[in-house]
MIGU-35156 format. One record per residue (C-alpha): residue number from 1; residue in one letter; x, y, z. Coordinates in steps of 0.05 Angstrom, whole numbers. Example, Ala and Ser with C-alpha at 12.3 -4.5 7.8 and 13.67 -1.06 7.14 Angstrom:
BEGIN
lovex,torgu,u,v,w
1,A,246,-90,156
2,S,273,-21,143
end
This chain:
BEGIN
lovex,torgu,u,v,w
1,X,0,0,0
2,X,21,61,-20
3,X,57,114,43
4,X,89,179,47
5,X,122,217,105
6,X,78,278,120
7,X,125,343,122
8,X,181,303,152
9,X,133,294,209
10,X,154,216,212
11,X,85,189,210
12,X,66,137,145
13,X,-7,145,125
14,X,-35,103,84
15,X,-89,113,35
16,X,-139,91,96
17,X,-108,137,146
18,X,-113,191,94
19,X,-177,185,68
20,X,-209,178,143
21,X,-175,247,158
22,X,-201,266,102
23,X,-271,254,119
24,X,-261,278,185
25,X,-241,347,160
26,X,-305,349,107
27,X,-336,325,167
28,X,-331,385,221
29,X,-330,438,171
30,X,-400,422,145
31,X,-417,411,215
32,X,-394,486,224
33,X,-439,503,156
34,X,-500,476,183
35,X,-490,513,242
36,X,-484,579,211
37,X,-542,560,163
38,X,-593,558,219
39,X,-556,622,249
40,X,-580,653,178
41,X,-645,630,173
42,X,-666,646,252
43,X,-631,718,240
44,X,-680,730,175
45,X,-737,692,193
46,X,-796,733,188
47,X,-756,795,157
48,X,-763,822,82
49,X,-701,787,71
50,X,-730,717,93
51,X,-679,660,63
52,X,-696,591,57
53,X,-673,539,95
54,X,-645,503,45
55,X,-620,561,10
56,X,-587,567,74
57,X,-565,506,80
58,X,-526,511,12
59,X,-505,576,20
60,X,-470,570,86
61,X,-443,502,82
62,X,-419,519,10
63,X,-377,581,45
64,X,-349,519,95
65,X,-325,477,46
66,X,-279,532,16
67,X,-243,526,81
68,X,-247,451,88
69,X,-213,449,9
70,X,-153,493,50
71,X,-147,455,109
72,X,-101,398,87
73,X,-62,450,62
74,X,-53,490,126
75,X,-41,427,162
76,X,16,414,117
77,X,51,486,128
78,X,39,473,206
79,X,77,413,201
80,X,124,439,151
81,X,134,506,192
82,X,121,481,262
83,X,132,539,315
84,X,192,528,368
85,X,221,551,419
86,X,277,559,373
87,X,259,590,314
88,X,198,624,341
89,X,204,693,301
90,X,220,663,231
91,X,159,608,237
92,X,119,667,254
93,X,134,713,196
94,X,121,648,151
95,X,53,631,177
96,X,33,700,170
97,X,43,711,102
98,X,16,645,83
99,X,-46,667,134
100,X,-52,732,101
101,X,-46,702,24
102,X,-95,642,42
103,X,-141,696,80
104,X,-148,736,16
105,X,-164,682,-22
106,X,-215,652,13
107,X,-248,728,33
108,X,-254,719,-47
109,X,-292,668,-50
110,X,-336,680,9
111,X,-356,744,-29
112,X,-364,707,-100
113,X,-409,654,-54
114,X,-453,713,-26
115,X,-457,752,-87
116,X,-485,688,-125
117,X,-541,671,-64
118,X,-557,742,-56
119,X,-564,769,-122
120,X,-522,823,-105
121,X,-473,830,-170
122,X,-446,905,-139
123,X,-407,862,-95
124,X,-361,836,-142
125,X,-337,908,-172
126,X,-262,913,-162
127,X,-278,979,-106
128,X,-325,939,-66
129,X,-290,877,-76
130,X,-228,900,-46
131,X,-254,932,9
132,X,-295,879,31
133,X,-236,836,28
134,X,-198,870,66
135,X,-255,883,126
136,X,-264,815,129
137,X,-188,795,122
138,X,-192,791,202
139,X,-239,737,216
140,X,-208,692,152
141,X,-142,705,184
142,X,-163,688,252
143,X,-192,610,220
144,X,-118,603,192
145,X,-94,615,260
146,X,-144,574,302
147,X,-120,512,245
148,X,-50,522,250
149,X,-65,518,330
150,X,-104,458,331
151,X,-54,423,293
152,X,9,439,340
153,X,-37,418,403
154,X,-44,358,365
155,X,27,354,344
156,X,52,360,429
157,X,-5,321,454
158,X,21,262,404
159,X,89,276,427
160,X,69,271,505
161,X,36,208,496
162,X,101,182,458
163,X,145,203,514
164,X,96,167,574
165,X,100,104,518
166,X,180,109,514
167,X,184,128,591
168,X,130,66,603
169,X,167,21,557
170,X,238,36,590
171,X,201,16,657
172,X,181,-39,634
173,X,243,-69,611
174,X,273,-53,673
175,X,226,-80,712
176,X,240,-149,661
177,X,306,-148,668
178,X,305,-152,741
179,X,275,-216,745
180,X,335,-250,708
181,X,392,-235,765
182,X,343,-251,809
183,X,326,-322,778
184,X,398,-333,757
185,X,421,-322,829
186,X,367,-378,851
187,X,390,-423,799
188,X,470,-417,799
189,X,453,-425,872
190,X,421,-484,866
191,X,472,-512,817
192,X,531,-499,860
193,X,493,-527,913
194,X,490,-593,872
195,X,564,-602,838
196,X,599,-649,893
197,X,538,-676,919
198,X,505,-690,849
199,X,550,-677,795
200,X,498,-702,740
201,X,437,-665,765
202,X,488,-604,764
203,X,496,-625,695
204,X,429,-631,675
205,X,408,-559,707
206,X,464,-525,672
207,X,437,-556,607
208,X,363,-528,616
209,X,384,-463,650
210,X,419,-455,572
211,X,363,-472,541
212,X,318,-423,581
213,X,365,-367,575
214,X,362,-385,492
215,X,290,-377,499
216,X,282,-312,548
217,X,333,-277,491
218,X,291,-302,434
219,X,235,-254,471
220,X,279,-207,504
221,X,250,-151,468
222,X,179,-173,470
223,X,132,-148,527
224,X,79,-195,506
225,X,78,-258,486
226,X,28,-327,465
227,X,12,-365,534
228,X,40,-422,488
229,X,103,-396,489
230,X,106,-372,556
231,X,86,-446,581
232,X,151,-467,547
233,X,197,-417,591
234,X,150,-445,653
235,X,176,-524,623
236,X,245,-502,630
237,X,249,-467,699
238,X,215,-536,719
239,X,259,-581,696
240,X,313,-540,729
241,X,264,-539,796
242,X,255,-617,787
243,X,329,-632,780
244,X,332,-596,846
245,X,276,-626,879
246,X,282,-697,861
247,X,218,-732,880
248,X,196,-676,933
249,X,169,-633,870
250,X,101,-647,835
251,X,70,-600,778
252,X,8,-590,731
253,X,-18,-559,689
254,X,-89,-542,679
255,X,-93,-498,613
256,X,-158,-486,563
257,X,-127,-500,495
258,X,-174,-440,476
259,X,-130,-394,511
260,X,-62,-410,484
261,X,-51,-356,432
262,X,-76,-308,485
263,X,-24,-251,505
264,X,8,-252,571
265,X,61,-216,594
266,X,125,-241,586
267,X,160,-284,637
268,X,96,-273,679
269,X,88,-340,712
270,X,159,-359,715
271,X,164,-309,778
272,X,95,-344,804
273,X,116,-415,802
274,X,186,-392,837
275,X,146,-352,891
276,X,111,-416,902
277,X,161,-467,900
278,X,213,-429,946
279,X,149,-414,1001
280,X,108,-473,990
281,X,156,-535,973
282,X,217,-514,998
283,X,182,-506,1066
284,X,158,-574,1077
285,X,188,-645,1079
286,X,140,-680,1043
287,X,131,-680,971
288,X,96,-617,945
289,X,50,-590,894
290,X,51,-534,845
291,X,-19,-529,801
292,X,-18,-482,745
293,X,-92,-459,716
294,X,-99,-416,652
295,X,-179,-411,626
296,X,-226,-359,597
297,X,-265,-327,643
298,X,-312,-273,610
299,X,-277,-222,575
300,X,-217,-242,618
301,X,-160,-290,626
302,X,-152,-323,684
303,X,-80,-349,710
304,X,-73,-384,771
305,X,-15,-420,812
306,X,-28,-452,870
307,X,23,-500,922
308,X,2,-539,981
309,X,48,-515,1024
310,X,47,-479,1090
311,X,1,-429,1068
312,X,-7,-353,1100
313,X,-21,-372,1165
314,X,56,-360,1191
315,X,99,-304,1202
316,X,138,-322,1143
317,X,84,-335,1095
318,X,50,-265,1122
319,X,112,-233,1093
320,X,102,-269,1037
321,X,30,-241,1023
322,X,50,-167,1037
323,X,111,-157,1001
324,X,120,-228,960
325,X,195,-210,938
326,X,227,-190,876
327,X,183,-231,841
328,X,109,-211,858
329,X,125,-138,868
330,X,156,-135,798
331,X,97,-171,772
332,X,52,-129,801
333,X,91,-69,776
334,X,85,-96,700
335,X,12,-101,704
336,X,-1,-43,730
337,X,43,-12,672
338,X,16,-65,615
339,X,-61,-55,637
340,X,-73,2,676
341,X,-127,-16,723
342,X,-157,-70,670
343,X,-133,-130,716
344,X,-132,-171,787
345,X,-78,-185,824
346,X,-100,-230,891
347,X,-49,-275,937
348,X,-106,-312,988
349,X,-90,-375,1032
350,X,-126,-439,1039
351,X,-143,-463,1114
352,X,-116,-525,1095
353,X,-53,-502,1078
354,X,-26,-471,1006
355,X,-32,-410,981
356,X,-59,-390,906
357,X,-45,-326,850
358,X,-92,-307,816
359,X,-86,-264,751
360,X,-139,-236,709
361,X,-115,-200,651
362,X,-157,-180,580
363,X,-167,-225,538
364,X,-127,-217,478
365,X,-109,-252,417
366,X,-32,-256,389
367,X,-18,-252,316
368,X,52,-256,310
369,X,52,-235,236
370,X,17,-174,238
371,X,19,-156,308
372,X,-58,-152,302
373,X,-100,-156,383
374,X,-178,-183,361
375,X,-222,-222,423
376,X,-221,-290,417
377,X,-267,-323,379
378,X,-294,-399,388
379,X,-282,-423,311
380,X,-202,-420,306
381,X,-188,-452,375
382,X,-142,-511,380
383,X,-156,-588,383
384,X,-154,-596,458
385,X,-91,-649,477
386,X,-107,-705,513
387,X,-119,-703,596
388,X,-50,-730,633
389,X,-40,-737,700
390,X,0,-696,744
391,X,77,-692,721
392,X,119,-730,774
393,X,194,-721,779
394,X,202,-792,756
395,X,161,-780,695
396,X,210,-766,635
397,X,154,-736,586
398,X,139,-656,576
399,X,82,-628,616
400,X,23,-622,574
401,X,-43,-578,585
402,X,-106,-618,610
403,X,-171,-574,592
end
């Protein structure tokens, strides 16, 4: 599809984008005709000069479009000649001769229009012509300005909401990229903790801690990503959990095969499932539990990871629930930056020990082609893989999703 660059303004329109502006302009200035049509006919109803309303109509919104045939044009000087800080005086003397040449112009043809409604030919003799030009040379000067305006709010409004995206973005990242010395310091941990006493398991978790740093740099620029794909990174930091663990480490996963091209966040439930191995698992001597949940619910996707370990109900665990570490506060952080106030965010106990997170999040489609977000439709979904038990540490397949 055809493009070009605006005045050096940086911005690609296509013949969409264009045409839509287009019809916007059109739109408000006959908008602004009507209204001065039915200031005409209200100011001469009843008067020897009575107009018609649709004469009124015409006449006026006729006298609009000779503005809205200009506008592009003025746009494109504003954004041509925008007015700094800089070069405030030259940008000024610029737009005012354009203002005043575009001014007489259109005083022109304002006169022509009322000359032609109102029968009144005397108004187009050179004497009157001219001096009605120049008494109304004002108020057409004034609509150059109030364009030329409009389009420089729009121009630093556009720019403001770049900078929060840029500043928002950088956040982001940084928030991101604190989560990886945080997990590598658990994990190189846990290896060194494991090289005299278990040379191969070392071994094995030095393998998959490769192959989820390959993956995390694959996406290391994305924010989002498919729940697919972020169930692989969740595979990984298992296997490196269940090397650990041995047999003391269950896991499964419950996930709606509807939901897996949904967007999540990325690395979003890597942080989760650490959170609750490290107070859940690691905190009991018996053989623990980690359930993962992803489903529709509504308009909403709903992630949840729950252990069965000591729960909330200790001092520890209380901690846990208030600040949660690196890992929930950062996640926390990245919603609130990704979605606003468009989610849930909820760490509640079980009396029978465990504890669960719960995300909801929108519900939004990934296209990784065109970067396109649509809702998520029931046609296009999946085939649903076959129900599996829970994944022991003995158990040498993947974990699968069980709808």
């Amino acid at each position: 599809m055809w493009e070009f660059d605006e005045g050096g303004a940086g911005v690609a329109w296509t013949w969409r984008q264009r045409a839509t502006r287009l019809a916007f302009i059109w739109g408000v200035w006959t908008l602004v005709g009507l209204f001065f049509a039915s200031q005409l006919y209200v100011y001469f109803a009843r008067t020897e000069k009575a107009v018609g309303l649709l004469k009124s109509v015409a006449w006026q919104v006729l006298a609009a479009y000779v503005f809205a045939l200009s506008t592009p044009l003025v746009l494109w000087l504003a954004r041509r000649f925008p007015v700094e800080r800089s070069n405030w005086r030259r940008r000024l003397a610029v737009h005012l001769l354009a203002g005043l040449a575009l001014a007489v112009v259109w005083a022109v043809c304002h006169i022509t229009i009322d000359s032609l409604f109102s029968g009144e030919a005397k108004l187009l003799i050179p004497f009157n012509l001219a001096r009605n030009v120049f008494v109304m040379l004002d108020k057409e000067l004034l609509v150059y300005c109030i364009i030329v305006l409009i389009s420089h709010a729009a121009v630093y409004y556009q720019r403001y909401r770049e900078g929060e995206l840029r500043a928002s973005q950088a956040q982001l990242q940084a928030l991101k990229m604190q989560l990886h010395p945080h997990f590598l310091f658990n994990t190189l941990h846990s290896i060194s903790a494991l090289v005299h006493r278990d040379p191969e398991a070392a071994d094995k978790m030095i393998a998959r801690l490769g192959d989820f740093l390959r993956l995390t740099l694959d996406a290391s620029a994305t924010q989002e990503v498919p729940l697919r794909r972020e169930l692989e990174f969740l595979n990984c930091y298992l296997d490196i959990e269940r090397v650990r663990f041995n047999d003391r480490l269950t896991t499964s996963l419950e996930v709606d095969p509807r939901v897996l091209d949904c967007r999540v966040p990325n690395l979003i439930l890597q942080p989760l499932v650490e959170n609750a191995i490290r107070h859940g698992v690691s905190q009991r001597a018996a053989p623990g539990h980690v359930r993962v949940r992803a489903e529709r619910r509504g308009d909403a996707l709903l992630l949840q990871v729950s252990d069965n370990g000591a729960g909330l109900s200790t001092a520890a665990p209380a901690r846990r629930a208030t600040k949660g570490g690196v890992g929930l506060s950062n996640t926390r952080a990245r919603l609130q930056q990704l979605y606003g106030s468009a989610y849930r965010f909820e760490l509640s106990g079980d009396p029978r020990g465990g504890a669960t997170v719960t995300l909801e999040i929108p519900l939004l489609d990934y296209d990784a082609e065109h970067d396109a977000v649509t809702q998520p439709g029931q046609d296009n979904t999946p085939p649903a893989p076959p129900a599996q038990p829970a994944r022991t540490a003995s158990d040498p397949r993947p974990i699968s999703s069980r709808a």
